[in-house]
N, C-alpha and C positions, 0 to 999 in steps of 0.2 A: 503493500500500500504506500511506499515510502517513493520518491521521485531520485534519479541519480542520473549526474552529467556522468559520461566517461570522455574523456577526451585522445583522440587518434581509438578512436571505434572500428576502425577497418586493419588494426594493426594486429599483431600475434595476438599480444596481451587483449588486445582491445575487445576485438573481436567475440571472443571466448568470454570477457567480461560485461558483454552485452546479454548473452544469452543465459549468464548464469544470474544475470541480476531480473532478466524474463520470466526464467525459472520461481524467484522467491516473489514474484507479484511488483515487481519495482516500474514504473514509469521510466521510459528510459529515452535521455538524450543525447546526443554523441557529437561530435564534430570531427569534418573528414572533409577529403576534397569532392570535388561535386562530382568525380568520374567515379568516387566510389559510394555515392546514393544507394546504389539498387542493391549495391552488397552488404550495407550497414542496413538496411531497414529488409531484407531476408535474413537478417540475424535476429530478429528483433526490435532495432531500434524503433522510437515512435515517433520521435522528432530527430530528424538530420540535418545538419547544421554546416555549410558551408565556410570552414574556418578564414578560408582565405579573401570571398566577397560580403560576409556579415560578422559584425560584432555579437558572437556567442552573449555576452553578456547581456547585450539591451534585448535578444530573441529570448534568450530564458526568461526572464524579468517578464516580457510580453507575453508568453506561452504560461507563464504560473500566475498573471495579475498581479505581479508584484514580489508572489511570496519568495520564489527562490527554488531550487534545490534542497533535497535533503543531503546527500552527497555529494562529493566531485570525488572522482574516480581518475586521478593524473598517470599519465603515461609517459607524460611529454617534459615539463618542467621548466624550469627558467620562465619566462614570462606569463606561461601561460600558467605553473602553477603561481606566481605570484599575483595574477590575477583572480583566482579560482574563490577566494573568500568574497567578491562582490557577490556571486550569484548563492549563495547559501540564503537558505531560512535558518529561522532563529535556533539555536541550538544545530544548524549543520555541521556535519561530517568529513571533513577532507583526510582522502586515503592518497599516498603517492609510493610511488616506485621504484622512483627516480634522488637522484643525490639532490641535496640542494646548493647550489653555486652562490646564492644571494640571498639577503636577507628577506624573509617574505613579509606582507602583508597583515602585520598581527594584529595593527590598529580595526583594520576592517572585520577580522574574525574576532579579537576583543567582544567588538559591537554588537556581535550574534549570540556572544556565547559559545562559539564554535568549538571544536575538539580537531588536530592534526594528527594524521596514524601513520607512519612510515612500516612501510614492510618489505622486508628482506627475506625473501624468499630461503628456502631449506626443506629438505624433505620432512614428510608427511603424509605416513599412512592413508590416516584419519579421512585429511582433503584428499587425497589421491581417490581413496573409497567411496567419497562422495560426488567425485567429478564423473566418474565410472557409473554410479548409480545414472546421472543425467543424460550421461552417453547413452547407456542401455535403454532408457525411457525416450531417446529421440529429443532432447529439450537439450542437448549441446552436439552442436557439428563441428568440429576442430575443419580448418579452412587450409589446406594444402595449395600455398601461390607457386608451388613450382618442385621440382624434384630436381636434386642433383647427383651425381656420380661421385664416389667418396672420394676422389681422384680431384675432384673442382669444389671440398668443401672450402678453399681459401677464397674462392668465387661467392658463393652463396654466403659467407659471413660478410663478405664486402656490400652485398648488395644489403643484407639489416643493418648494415651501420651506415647506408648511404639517407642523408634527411627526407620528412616526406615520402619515405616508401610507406607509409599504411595509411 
C-alpha cells in the first residue's frame, strides 16, 4: 500500500527492484530513459519517468498531490541521491546502494522526519529463499540484456560500468 521511487528502473538492480516492490502491493515509480518505457512498465512500473526530459521531482509531487513518496529506492547516486529527500512524504524512507561522494540533503529529510538505509549487499539464505519463492510464483522475471562468452567477460563488465546503460 506504500508508494516507492526507484531510480534507473531498467537497470540490473532496478529492474528486479520494481517487481519485487509489485510483488509487496507498492505503487511504483521509476525513472529511465524514454527508449526504455515499455520495459520499465512490463516490469511493473506504474508511472515512468523520463529522467533526462522531466524533472522526477515536480512529476512525483504532481502524480501524489503533493504528498510525496514513501520510499526512494537509489541506484544511481550523486545528485540524484542528493536530490531524493524532496520527493519523500513525511516520515519517508531512503534506501541506497551506492557510496556517497557528497554531503547529502539532510536539511530536506530533517523536515520529513525521514530515515537513510545504506545497504551492502552479502549473502543471504533467507532473501535468496525469498527471491526464488517470487520466481516460482511468476511475480519476478530476472531481465537477461545480452549473453557473453566467458572468453569477453572483460567486455561485458565494461559495458555495466559504461553510464546510462539501464
Amino acid at each position: 500500500g506504500e508508494s516507492i521511487l526507484i531510480h534507473g528502473g531498467a537497470g540490473g538492480v532496478g529492474h528486479v527492484a520494481i517487481q519485487v516492490a509489485k510483488a509487496i502491493g507498492a505503487k511504483v515509480f521509476t525513472t529511465v530513459r524514454e527508449d526504455n518505457f515499455e520495459f520499465a512498465r512490463s516490469v511493473g512500473a506504474d508511472v515512468v519517468i523520463d529522467y533526462k526530459q522531466e524533472d522526477y521531482i515536480s512529476t512525483i509531487m504532481r502524480e501524489t498531490d503533493g504528498r510525496g513518496v514513501d520510499v526512494v529506492f537509489d541506484t544511481i547516486g550523486g545528485d540524484t541521491l542528493a536530490r531524493s529527500p524532496d520527493v519523500l512524504a513525511q516520515l519517508g524512507r531512503i534506501v541506497s546502494i551506492v557510496d556517497i561522494a557528497q554531503p547529502q540533503n539532510l536539511i530536506e529529510a530533517w523536515g520529513k522526519n525521514a530515515s537513510y538505509h545504506f545497504v551492502f549487499t552479502r549473502q543471504n539464505r533467507g532473501k535468496l529463499d525469498e527471491l526464488s519463492t517470487l520466481v516460482e510464483r511468476g511475480q519476478l522475471r530476472p531481465h537477461v540484456g545480452a549473453v557473453y562468452a566467458l572468453a569477453d567477460l572483460s567486455l561485458a563488465h565494461a559495458l555495466l560500468e559504461t553510464p546510462n546503460n539501464g
